[in-house]
C-alpha positions in Angstrom: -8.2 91.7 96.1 -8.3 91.6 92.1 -7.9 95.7 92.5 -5.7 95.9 95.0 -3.0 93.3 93.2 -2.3 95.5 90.4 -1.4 98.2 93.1 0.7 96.4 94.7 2.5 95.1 91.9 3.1 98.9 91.0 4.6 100.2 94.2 6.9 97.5 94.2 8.1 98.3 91.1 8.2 102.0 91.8 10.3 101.2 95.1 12.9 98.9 93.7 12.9 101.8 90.7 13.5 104.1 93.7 16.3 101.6 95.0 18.2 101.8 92.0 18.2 105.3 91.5 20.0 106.1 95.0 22.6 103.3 94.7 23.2 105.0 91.5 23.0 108.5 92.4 25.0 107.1 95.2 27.8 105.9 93.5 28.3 109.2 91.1 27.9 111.2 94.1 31.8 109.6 95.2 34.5 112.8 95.0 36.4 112.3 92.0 40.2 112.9 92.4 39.7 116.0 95.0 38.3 115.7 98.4 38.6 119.3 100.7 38.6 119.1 104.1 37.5 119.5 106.8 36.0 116.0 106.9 35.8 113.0 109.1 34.7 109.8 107.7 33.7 106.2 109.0 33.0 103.1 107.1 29.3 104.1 107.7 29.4 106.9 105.7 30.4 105.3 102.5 28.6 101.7 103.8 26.4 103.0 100.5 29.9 102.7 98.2 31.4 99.7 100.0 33.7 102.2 101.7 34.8 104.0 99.1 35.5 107.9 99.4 37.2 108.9 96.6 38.3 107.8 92.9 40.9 108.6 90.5 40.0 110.4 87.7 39.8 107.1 85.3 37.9 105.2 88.4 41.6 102.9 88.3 41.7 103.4 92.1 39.5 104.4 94.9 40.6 105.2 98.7 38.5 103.4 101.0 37.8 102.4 104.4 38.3 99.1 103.2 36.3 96.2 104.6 39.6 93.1 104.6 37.3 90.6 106.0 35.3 90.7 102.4 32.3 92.3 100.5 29.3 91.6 101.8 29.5 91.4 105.4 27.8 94.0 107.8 29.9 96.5 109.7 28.8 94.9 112.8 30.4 91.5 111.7 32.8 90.7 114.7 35.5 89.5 112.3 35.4 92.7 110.3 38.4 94.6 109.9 38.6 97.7 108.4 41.5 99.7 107.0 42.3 102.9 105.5 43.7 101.7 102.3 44.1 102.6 98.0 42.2 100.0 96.0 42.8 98.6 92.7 38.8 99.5 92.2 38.3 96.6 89.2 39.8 93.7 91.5 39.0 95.4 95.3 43.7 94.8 96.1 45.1 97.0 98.2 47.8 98.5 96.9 48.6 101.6 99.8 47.4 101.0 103.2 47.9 103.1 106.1 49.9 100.5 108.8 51.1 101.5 111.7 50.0 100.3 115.6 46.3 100.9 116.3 45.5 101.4 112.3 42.9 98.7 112.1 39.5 100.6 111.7 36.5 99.6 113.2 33.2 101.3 113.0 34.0 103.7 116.2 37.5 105.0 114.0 37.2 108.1 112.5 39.8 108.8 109.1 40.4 113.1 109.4 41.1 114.9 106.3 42.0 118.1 108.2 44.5 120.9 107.0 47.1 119.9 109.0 47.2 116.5 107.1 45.4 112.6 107.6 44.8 111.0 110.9 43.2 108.1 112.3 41.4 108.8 115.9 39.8 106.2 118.1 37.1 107.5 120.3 36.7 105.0 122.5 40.4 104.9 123.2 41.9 105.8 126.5 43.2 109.2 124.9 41.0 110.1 121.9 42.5 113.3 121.0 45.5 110.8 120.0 46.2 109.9 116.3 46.5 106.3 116.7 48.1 106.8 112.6 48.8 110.1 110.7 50.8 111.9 108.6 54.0 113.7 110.3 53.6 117.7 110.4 53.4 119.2 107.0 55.3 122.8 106.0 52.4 124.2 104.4 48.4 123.7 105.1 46.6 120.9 103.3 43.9 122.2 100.6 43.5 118.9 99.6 43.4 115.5 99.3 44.1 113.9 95.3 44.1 110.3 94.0 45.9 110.0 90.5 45.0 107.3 88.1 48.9 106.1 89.1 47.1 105.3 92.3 49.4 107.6 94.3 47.2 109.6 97.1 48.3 113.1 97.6 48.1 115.7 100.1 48.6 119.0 98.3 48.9 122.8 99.0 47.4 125.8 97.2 49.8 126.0 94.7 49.6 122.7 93.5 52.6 121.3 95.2 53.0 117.8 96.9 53.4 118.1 100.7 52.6 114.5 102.0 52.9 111.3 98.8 51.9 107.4 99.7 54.3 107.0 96.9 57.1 107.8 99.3 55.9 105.3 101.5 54.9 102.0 100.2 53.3 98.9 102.2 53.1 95.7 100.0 53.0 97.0 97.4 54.9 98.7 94.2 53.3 100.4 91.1 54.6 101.8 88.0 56.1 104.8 87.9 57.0 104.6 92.2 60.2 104.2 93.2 61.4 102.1 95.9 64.2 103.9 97.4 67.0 102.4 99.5 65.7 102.7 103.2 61.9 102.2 102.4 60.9 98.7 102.1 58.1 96.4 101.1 56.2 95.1 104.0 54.0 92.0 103.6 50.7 92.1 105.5 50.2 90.4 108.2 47.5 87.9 106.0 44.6 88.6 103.5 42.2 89.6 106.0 44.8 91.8 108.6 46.8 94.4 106.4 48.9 95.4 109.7 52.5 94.7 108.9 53.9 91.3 108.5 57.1 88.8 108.8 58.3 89.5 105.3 59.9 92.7 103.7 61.5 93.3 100.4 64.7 95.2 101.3 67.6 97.6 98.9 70.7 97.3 99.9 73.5 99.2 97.9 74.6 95.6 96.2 71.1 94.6 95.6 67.3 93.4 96.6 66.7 90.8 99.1 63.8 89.2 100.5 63.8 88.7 104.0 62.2 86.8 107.0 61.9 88.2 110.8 62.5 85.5 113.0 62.1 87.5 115.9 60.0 90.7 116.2 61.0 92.2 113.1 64.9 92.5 114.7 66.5 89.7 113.3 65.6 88.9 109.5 67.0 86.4 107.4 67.5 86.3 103.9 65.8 83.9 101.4 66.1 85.4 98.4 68.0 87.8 96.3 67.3 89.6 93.1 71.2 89.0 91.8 71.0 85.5 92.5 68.1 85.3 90.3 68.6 83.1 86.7 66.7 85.8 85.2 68.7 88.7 86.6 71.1 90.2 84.1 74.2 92.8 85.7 75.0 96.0 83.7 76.8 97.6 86.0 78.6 97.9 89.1 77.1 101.1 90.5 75.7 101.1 93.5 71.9 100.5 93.6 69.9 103.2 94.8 66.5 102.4 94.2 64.1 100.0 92.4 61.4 100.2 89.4 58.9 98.1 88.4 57.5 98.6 84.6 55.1 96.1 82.1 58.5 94.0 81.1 60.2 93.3 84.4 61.8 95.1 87.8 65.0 97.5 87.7 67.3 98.7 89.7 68.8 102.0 89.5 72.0 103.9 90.1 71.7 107.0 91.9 71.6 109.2 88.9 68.2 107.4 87.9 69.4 106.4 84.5 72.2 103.8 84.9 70.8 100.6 85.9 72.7 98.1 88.1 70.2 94.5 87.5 67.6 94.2 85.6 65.1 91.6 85.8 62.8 90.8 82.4 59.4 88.8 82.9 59.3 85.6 80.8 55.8 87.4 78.7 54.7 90.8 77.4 51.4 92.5 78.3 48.2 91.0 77.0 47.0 94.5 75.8 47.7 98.2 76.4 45.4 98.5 79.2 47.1 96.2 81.2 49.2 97.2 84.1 51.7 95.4 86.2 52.5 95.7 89.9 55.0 94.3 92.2 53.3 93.1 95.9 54.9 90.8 98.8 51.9 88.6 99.7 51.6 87.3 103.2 53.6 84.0 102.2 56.6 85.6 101.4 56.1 85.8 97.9 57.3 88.6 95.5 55.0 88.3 92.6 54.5 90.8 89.3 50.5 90.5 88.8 48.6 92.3 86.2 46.1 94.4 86.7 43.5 94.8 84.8 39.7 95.9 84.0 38.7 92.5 85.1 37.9 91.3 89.0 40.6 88.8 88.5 44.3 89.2 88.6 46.8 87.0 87.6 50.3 86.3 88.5 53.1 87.0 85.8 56.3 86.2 88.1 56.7 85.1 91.6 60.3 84.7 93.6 61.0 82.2 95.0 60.1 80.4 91.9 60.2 76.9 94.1 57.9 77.4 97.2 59.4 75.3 99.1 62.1 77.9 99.2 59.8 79.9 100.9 60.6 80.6 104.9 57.3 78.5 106.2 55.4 76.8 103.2 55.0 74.4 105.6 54.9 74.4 109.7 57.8 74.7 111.1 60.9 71.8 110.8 58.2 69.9 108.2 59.8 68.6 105.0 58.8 70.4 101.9 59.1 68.2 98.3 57.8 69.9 95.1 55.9 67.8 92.5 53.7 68.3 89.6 50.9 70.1 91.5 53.0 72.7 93.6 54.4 71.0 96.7 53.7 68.6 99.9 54.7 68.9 103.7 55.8 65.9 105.6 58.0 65.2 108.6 61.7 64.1 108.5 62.3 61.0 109.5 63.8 61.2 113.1 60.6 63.7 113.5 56.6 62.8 113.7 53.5 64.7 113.1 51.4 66.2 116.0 47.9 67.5 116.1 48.5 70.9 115.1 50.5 69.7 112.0 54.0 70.7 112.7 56.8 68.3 113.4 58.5 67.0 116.8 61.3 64.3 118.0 59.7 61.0 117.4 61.5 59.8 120.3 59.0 62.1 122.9 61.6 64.9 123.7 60.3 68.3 123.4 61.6 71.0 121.4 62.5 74.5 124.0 61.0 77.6 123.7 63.0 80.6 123.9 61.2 82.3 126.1 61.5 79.3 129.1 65.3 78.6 128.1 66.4 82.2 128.2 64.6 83.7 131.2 65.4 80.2 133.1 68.7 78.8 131.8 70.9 77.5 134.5 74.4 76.0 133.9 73.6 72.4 134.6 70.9 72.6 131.5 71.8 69.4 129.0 70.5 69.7 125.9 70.3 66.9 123.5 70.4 67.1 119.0 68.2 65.3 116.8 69.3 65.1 113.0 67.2 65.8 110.0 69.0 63.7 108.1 71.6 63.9 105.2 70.3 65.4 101.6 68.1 67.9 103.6 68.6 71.8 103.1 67.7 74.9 104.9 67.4 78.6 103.7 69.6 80.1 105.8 72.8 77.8 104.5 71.8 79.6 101.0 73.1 83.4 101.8 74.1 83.5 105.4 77.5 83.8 106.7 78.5 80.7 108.4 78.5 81.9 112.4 82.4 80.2 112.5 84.3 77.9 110.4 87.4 75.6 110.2 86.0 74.0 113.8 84.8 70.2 114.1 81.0 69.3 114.8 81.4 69.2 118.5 82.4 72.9 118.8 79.4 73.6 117.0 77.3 72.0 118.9 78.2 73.4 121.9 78.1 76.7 120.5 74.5 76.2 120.2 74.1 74.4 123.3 75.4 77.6 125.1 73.2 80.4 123.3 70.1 80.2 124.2 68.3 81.8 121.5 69.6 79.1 119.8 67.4 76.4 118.1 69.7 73.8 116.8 72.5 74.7 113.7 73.6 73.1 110.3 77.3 71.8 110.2 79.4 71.2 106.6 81.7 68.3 107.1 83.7 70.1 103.7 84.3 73.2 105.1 83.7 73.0 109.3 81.1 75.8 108.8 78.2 76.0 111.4 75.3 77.9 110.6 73.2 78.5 114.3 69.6 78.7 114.0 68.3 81.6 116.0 65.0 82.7 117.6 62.4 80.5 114.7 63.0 78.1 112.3 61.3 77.4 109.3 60.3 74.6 107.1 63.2 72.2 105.3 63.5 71.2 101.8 64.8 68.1 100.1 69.1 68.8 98.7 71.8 67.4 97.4 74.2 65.3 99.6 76.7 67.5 100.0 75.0 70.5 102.0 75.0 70.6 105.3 73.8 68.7 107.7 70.9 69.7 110.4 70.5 69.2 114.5 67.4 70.7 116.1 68.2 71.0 120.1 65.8 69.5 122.1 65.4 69.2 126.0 66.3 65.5 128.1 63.6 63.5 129.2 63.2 63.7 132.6 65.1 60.4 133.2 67.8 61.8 130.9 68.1 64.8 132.8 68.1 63.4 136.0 71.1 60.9 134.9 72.9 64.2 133.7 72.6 66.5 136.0 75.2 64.6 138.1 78.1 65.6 135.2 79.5 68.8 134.1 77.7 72.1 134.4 76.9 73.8 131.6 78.4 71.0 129.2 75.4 69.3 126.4 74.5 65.6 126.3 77.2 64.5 123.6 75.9 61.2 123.3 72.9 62.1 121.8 74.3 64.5 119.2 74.1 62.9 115.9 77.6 62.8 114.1 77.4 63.8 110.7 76.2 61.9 108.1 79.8 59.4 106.8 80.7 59.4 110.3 80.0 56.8 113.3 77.1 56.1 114.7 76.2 58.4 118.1 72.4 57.5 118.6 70.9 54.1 118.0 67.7 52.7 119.2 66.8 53.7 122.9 63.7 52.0 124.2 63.8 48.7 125.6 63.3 45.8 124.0 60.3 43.8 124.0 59.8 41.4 127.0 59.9 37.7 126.0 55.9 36.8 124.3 55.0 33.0 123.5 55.4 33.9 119.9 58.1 36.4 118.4 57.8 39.6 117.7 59.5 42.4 115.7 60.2 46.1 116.1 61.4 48.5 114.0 63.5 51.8 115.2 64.8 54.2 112.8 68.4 55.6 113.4 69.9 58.3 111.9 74.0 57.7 110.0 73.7 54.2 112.4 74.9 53.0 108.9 77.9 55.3 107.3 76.8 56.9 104.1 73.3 55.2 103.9 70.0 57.8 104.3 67.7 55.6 106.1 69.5 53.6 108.7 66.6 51.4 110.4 67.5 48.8 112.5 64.9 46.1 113.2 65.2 44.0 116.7 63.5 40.5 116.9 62.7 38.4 120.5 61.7 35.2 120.0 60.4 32.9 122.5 63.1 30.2 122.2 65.9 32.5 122.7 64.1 35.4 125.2 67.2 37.9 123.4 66.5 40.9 120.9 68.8 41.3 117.9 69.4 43.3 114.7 67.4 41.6 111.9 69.9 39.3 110.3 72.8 39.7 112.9 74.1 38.5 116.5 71.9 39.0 119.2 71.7 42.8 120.3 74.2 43.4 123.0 76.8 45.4 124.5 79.6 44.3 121.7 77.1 44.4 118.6 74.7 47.4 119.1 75.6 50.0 116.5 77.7 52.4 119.3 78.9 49.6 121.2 77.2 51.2 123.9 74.2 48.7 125.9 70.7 49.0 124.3 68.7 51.1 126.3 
């Protein structure tokens, strides 16, 4: 055993020796700049190389079949995801990924590099012979495939020439010296771990550069931010903008000569060094951010917009209250709403909120719907840059508006100006405001009781009653459940009300039974009946 020890000690040396060499020899063995076809490549291939194919000539950027899941998890990992994708090769972010439907690469995807351009096959698929991504149908034969130290990826011909650029169409993400034209927008990814295309998209339009939500398949988008709008954007002309730049000190937009810009946008520091390099990329949340790039793992953000999250589409779920502070921001419910288990907000008085799938395939004339209020001082993004749907009408001929669309979720009304803003298809989160913005309803569906009762008036006419006047005006909607039943000993209860009170915030009215009396009344008032309830209405 002495001999044999020494041996052993040897060969285990020699092998992780061995070990090293190969990773090594493995890693200079990667195609730098050039790759020829004809080749077809999985993520097993360059499983040595943690996907990566190819690098720039500086090894800035590397195309991969890129694991989005995360390093170190096997290719057989059931939540692995693999994309074709550019790499920022210090930090592993994607900064080009090829998106389209069926682009998700798993380990039975092949990536072709082919002279008639890139393509992504699926064997397993019903059709395999059928791209399920690829580049449209080039004039002249591909000779090869080139990554730049820009991180643009190429096709090119045999005399040099550019046939197919990812520069011309960009994903998330923008990099120096790539213009975003008008037409070709940024497209959030779906989230960190699935780089198929998202709800968010950084738009040109010939005025300027707005970012914008879909609300409802990526056909109706709202608008949450805009560069012009910006307290850092300066105008220096009136041209029409034609396409945008990002550089190391801030974004641009251009005229169509190129040279003439239209807003420019300076970030509030300079680069740390010469090396560094700054990029423009929509995150999944809906934040445009410049982040530096460096030779470091880490990357750090320079500038976002929205600077506020909370004026963000959903930094919370959806119809929760967003309030900045200190440490970034916190999600509660309004006050006519309560929290349920998967953390979003509904009616604290038990109605549900409709889906528009139900209310649009099954809406029938008699359908009543009911408005809960979020409350005065309480803001929404689409009262920021949409047009109002009409104005110069009172609250009621919004409502009904609403009440009569049913991809409608509830509206916002401005007492100042009549305008009525519907909300269609999703909404967001809400953020705290000043008092004089508009004021919220979110439609909601009868209880059962309520829609018994109402299907005996009006067809297609809403449950008025219900509908929360605006916020200064009389009380529509006081306390609805019975009272308590006379006890030996008193008791209290406490119902919150919204504008039961003109002008104040936080109407609450508090009923108290006592055993000597057997009647419930407002705290501090005459007992609670027909002639003193807030509506003058019977307590229900």
């Amino acid at each position: 055993m002495s001999m044999a020890s020494p041996v052993l000690h040897r060969l285990i040396l020699l092998s992780v020796s061995l070990s090293v060499a190969i990773a090594a020899a493995d890693a200079s063995a990667v195609p730098v700049e050039y790759l020829y076809p004809t080749l077809n490549l999985t993520y097993i291939h360059s499983i040595d190389t943690d996907g990566v194919f190819l690098r720039s000539p500086s090894a800035n950027f590397s195309a991969a079949i890129y694991n989005a899941a995360g390093a170190g998890q096997s290719s057989d990992d059931s939540q692995s995801r693999f994309f074709f994708s550019v790499l920022h090769t210090a930090s592993r972010t994607p900064v080009w990924t090829a998106t389209a439907t069926g682009s998700t690469m798993f380990n039975s995807i092949v990536l072709s590099v082919a002279p008639t351009g890139l393509a992504l096959y699926d064997p397993s698929a019903a059709k395999p012979d059928d791209p399920a991504w690829s580049t449209p149908r080039l004039r002249e034969p591909v000779v090869a495939l080139r990554l730049l130290d820009t991180g643009e990826l190429a096709l090119i011909d045999s005399r040099n020439t550019t046939l197919w650029s990812s520069f011309d169409r960009p994903t998330d993400t923008l990099l120096p010296g790539q213009p975003l034209l008008l037409g070709s927008p940024l497209t959030s990814s779906a989230s960190d771990r699935d780089l198929s295309p998202g709800a968010y998209r950084l738009v040109l339009t010939p005025n300027d550069a707005l970012l914008q939500w879909a609300t409802n398949a990526s056909t109706a988008f709202l608008t949450y931010w805009s560069m012009s709008s910006d307290p850092a954007a300066l105008q220096d002309s009136n041209q029409a903008v034609a396409a945008m730049a990002v550089n190391s000190s801030g974004l641009y937009l251009f005229a169509a000569n190129g040279r003439d810009t239209v807003y420019r946008l300076l970030f509030p520091s300079p680069p740390a060094s010469k090396s560094e390099s700054r990029i423009l990329k929509l995150y999944p949340s809906g934040s445009l951010r410049a982040v530096a790039l460096t030779a470091a793992a880490t990357v750090s953000t320079i500038w976002a917009a929205p600077a506020n999250d909370c004026d963000l589409p959903l930094p919370c779920p959806s119809l929760s209250l967003c309030t900045s502070d200190a440490n970034g921001s916190t999600c509660t419910c309004p006050e006519a709403f309560s929290t349920y288990s998967n953390g979003g907000c509904e009616p604290a008085d038990g109605s549900a909120l409709p889906s528009i799938a139900d209310t649009c395939a099954k809406q029938e004339a008699t359908t009543r719907y009911n408005y809960v209020s979020l409350g005065a001082g309480i803001g929404y993004l689409s009262t920021k840059f949409a047009v109002a749907d009409t104005s110069g009408d009172e609250l009621p001929a919004c409502r009904d508006l609403c009440s009569a669309n049913c991809s409608c979720l509830g509206f916002f009304y401005k007492n100042t100006s009549g305008s009525c803003f519907l909300l269609h298809n999703r909404i967001g989160s809400v953020f705290r405001a000043g008092a004089d913005v508009a004021v919220g309803f979110i439609k909601t569906l009868p209880l059962p009781q309520q829609q018994q009762r109402g299907s005996k008036g009006g067809a297609g006419r809403s449950t008025s009653r219900r509908a929360p006047a605006a916020a200064g005006s009389s009380c529509r909607r006081c306390c609805r459940r019975p009272p308590p039943r006379p006890t030996a000993r008193a008791s209290t209860r406490t119902c919150s009300s919204r504008a039961c009170r003109p002008g104040s915030r936080t109407p609450t009215w508090t009923l108290r039974r006592t055993a000597s009396s057997g009647r419930s009344a407002p705290a501090g008032s005459a007992p609670c009946s027909a002639a003193s309830s807030p509506t003058g209405a019977p307590w229900r």
